[in-house]
C-alpha positions in Angstrom: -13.9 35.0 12.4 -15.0 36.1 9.4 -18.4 34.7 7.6 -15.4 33.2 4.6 -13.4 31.9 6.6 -16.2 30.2 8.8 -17.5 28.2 5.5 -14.4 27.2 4.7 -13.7 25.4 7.7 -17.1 24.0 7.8 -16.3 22.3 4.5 -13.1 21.2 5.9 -14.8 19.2 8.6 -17.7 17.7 6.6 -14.5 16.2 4.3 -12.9 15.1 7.5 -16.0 13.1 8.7 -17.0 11.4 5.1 -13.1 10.2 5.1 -14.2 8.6 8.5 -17.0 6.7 7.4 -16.7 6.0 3.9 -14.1 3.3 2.8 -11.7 4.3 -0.1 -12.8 3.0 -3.6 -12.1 -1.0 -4.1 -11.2 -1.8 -0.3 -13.4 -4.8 0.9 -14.5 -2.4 3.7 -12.8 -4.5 6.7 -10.1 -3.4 8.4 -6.3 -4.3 8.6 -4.9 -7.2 11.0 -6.7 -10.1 11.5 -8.9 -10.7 8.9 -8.1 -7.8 6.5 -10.7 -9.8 3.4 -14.0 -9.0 5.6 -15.9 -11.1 7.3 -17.6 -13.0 4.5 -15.0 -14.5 2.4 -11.6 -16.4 3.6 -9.6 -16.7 0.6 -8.0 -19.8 -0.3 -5.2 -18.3 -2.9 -3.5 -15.6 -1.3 -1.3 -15.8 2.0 -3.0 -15.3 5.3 -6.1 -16.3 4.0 -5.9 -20.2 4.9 -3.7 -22.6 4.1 -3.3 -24.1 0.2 -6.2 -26.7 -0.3 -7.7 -26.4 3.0 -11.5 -24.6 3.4 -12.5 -22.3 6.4 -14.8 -24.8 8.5 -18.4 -24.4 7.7 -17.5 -23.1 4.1 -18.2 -25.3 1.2 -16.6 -24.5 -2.5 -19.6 -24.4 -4.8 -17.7 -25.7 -7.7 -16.8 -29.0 -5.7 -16.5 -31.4 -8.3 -17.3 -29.2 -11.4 -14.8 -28.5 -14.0 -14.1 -25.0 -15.2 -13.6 -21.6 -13.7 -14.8 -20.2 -10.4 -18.2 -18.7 -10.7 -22.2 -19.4 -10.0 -22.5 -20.3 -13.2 -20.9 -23.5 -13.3 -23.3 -24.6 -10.4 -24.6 -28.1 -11.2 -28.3 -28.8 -9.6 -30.4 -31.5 -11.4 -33.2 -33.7 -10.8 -33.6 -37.1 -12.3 -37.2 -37.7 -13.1 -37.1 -41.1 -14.4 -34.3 -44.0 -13.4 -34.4 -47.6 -14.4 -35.6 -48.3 -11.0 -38.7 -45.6 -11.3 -40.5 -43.8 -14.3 -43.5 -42.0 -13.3 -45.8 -41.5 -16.8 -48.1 -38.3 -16.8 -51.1 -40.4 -17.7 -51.7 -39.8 -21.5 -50.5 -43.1 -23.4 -49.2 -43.3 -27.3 -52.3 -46.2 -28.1 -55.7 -43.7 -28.1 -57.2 -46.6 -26.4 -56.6 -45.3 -22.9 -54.3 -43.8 -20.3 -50.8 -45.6 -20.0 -50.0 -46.9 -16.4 -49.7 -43.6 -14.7 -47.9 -45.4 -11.8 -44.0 -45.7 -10.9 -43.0 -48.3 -13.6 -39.6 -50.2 -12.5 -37.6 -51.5 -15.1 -34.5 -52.6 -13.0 -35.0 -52.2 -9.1 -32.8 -50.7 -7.0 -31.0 -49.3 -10.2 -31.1 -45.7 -9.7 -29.0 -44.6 -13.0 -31.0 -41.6 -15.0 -33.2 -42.0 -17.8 -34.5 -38.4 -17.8 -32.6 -35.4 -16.5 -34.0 -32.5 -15.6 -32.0 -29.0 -14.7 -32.3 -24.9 -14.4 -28.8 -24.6 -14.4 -27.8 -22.2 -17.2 -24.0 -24.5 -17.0 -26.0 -27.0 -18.9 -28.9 -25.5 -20.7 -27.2 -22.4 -22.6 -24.4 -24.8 -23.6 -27.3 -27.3 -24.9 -29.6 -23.9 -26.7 -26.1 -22.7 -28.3 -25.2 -26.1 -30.1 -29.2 -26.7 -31.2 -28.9 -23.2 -32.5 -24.9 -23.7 -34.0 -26.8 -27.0 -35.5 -29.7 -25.1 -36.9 -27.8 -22.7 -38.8 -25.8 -24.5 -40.2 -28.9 -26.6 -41.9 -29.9 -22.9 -42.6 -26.9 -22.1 -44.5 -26.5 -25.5 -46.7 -30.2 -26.1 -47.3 -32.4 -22.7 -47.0 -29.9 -20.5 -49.0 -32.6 -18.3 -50.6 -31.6 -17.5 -54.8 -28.2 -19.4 -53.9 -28.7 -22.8 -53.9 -29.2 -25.3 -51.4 -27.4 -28.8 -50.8 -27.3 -30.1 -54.4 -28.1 -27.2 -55.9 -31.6 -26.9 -55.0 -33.6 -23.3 -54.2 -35.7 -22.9 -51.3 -37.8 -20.1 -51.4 -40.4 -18.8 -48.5 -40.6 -21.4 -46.2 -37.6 -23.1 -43.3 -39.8 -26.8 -43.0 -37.1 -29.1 -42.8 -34.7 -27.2 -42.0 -34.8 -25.5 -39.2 -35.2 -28.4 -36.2 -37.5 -28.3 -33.4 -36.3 -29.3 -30.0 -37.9 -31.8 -28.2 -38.5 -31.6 -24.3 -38.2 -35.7 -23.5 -35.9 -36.0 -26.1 -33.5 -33.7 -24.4 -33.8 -34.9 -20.8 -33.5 -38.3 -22.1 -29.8 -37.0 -23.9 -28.7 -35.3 -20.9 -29.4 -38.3 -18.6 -27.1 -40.1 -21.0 -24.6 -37.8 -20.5 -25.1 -37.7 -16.8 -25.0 -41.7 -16.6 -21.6 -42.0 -17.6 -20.1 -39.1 -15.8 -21.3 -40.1 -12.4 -21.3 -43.9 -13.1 -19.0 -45.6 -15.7 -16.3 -45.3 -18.0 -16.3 -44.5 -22.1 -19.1 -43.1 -23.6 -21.0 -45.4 -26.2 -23.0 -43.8 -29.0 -25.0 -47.0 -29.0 -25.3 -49.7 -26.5 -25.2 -48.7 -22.8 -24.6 -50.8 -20.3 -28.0 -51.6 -19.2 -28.6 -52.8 -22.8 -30.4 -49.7 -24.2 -29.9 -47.4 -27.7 -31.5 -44.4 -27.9 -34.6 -46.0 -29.7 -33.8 -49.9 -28.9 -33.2 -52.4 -26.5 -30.7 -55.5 -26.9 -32.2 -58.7 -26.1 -30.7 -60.8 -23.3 -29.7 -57.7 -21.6 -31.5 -56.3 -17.8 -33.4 -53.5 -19.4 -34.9 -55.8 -22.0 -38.3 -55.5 -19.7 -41.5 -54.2 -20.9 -41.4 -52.2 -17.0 -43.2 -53.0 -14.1 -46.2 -53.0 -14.6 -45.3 -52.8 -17.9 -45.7 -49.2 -19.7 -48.4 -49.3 -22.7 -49.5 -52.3 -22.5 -51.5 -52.5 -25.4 -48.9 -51.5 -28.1 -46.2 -54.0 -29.3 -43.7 -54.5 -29.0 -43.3 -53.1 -25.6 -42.9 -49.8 -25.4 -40.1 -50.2 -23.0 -37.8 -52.3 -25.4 -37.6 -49.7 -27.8 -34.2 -48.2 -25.8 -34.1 -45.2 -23.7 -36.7 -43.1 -25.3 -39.3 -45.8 -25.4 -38.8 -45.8 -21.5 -40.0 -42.7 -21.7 -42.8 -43.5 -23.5 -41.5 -41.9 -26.8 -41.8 -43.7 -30.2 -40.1 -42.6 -33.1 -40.2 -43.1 -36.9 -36.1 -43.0 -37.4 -33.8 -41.3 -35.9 -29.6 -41.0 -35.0 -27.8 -40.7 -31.8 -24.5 -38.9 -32.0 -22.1 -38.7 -28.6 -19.2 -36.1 -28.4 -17.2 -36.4 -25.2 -13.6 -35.4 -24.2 -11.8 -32.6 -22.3 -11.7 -30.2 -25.6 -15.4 -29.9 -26.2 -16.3 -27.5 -22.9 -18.1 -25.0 -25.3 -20.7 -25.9 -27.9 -17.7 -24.0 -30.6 -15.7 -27.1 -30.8 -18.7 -29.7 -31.0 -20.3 -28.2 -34.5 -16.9 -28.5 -35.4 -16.9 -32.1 -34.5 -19.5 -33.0 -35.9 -19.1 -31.1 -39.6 -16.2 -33.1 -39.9 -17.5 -36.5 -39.0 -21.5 -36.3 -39.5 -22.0 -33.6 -42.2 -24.7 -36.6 -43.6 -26.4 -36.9 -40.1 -26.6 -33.0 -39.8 -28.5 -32.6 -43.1 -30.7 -35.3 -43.2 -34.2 -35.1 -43.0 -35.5 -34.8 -39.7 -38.1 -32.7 -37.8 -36.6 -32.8 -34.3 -33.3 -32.4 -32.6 -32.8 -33.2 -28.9 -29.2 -31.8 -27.0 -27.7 -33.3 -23.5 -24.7 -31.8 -21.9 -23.2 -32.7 -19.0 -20.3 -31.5 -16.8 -17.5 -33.4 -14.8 -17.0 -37.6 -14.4 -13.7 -39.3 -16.3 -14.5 -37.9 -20.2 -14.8 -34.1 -18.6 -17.4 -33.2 -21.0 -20.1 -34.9 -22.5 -22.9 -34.6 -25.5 -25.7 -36.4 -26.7 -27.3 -35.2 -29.6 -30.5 -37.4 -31.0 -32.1 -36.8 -34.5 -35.1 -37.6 -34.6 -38.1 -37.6 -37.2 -41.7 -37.5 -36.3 -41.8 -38.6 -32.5 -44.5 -39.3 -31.0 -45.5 -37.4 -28.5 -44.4 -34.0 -30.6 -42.6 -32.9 -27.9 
């Protein structure tokens, strides 16, 4: 056999053994019959993969109970860190005089409805950063239009104060726990008044969370703390402020909420504030639901 020929079937047999081993481009690597999707997924949309609206036993659909598309990213993990049955304060009070009541502070026991969400999932939090952003530049482009005129005509030149909102850390976990309330545990969604008998910055009288807190949260300022609605429960005081709701199967995406609210609060958006705080939530009768809270010097900052 010549030296040619023997390379060439040398070459032949390495081609013969990678077809052996390595799995033509885009095939899930698994092989025909029996379970021809691999071992780690049973579909539930394609024949032979398990019956129509049944699961494989011991899988569980992520997206059980979220609306929207198949994907990670509509994975909904949360922690409420404050209820109307348990606030825990971080120990620095709004008086000067001395630490508020660092303890758990109940305001209606055994009521475990949020006051303060908290959440990493990017579902919720890029949904809430696009609309603050959407919001911001849109006070960017009617008040801070450098050399072409602001609202009314007026110039401003070298500086965004005013304008351009800050978020606010309680503020927005106090927005999305609204938005959470409602999905998981009642019907509508009021802009004031929630059930419990809270606003975003006061209490109604006569109603179960009129309560200055067990013990009660900053004792030494009044009127309670705690009956200055569901910010004050969270031992944040503010100077004025607006609380705007958006709910509804068409506002999935932050797009169709700046919409919203152009049409209907083109006041409210270019008002004088300093702060802006922006809830989202996913799933629960209204499908999708926002909470967005003006706010003008709050106390704490942030």
């Amino acid at each position: 056999m010549s030296s040619r020929r023997a390379w060439v079937w040398t070459g032949r047999l390495a081609a013969l053994v990678a077809a052996a081993v390595i799995p033509a481009c885009g095939h899930t690597g698994s092989p025909g019959g029996a379970n021809p999707n691999g071992i780690l997924w049973n579909s539930q949309a394609v024949p032979g993969g398990g019956a129509a609206g049944t699961a494989t036993p011991g899988w569980i659909d992520p997206n059980l109970g979220v609306v929207g598309p198949i994907g990670i990213q509509n994975i909904i993990t949360s922690t409420d860190d404050g209820t109307y049955d348990g606030y825990f304060p971080n120990g620095s009070g709004l008086s000067g005089l001395g630490p508020v009541q660092a303890s758990k502070i109940t305001y209606i026991g055994g009521l475990f409805h949020p006051l303060s969400t908290d959440t990493g999932s990017i579902s919720i939090t890029s949904r809430e950063s696009t609309l603050e952003g959407d919001i911001n530049a849109y006070r960017q482009k009617k008040l801070g239009n450098i050399g072409g005129g602001g609202l009314g005509g007026g110039i401003v030149v070298g500086t965004t104060s005013g304008i351009i909102l800050a978020g606010h850390f309680k503020g927005t976990k106090c927005a999305r726990a609204h938005c959470k309330h409602y999905a998981k545990f009642h019907g509508g969604f009021p802009a004031g008044q929630n059930v419990e008998g809270d606003l975003t910055f006061t209490t109604t009288m006569g109603f179960p969370a009129f309560t200055p807190g067990t013990p009660q949260l900053e004792p030494l300022i009044a009127p309670p703390v705690a009956e200055q609605g569901r910010l004050g429960k969270l031992d944040v005081l503010v100077n004025a402020g607006v609380g705007v709701v958006v709910s509804g199967g068409g506002y999935g995406e932050a797009d169709g909420v700046i919409t919203y609210l152009i049409l209907n609060f083109p006041t409210v958006l270019l008002d004088l504030w300093t702060n802006i705080a922006v809830g989202h939530w996913r799933g629960g009768p209204n499908i999708y639901y926002w909470n967005i809270i003006f706010m003008s010097d709050p106390n704490p900052a942030n």
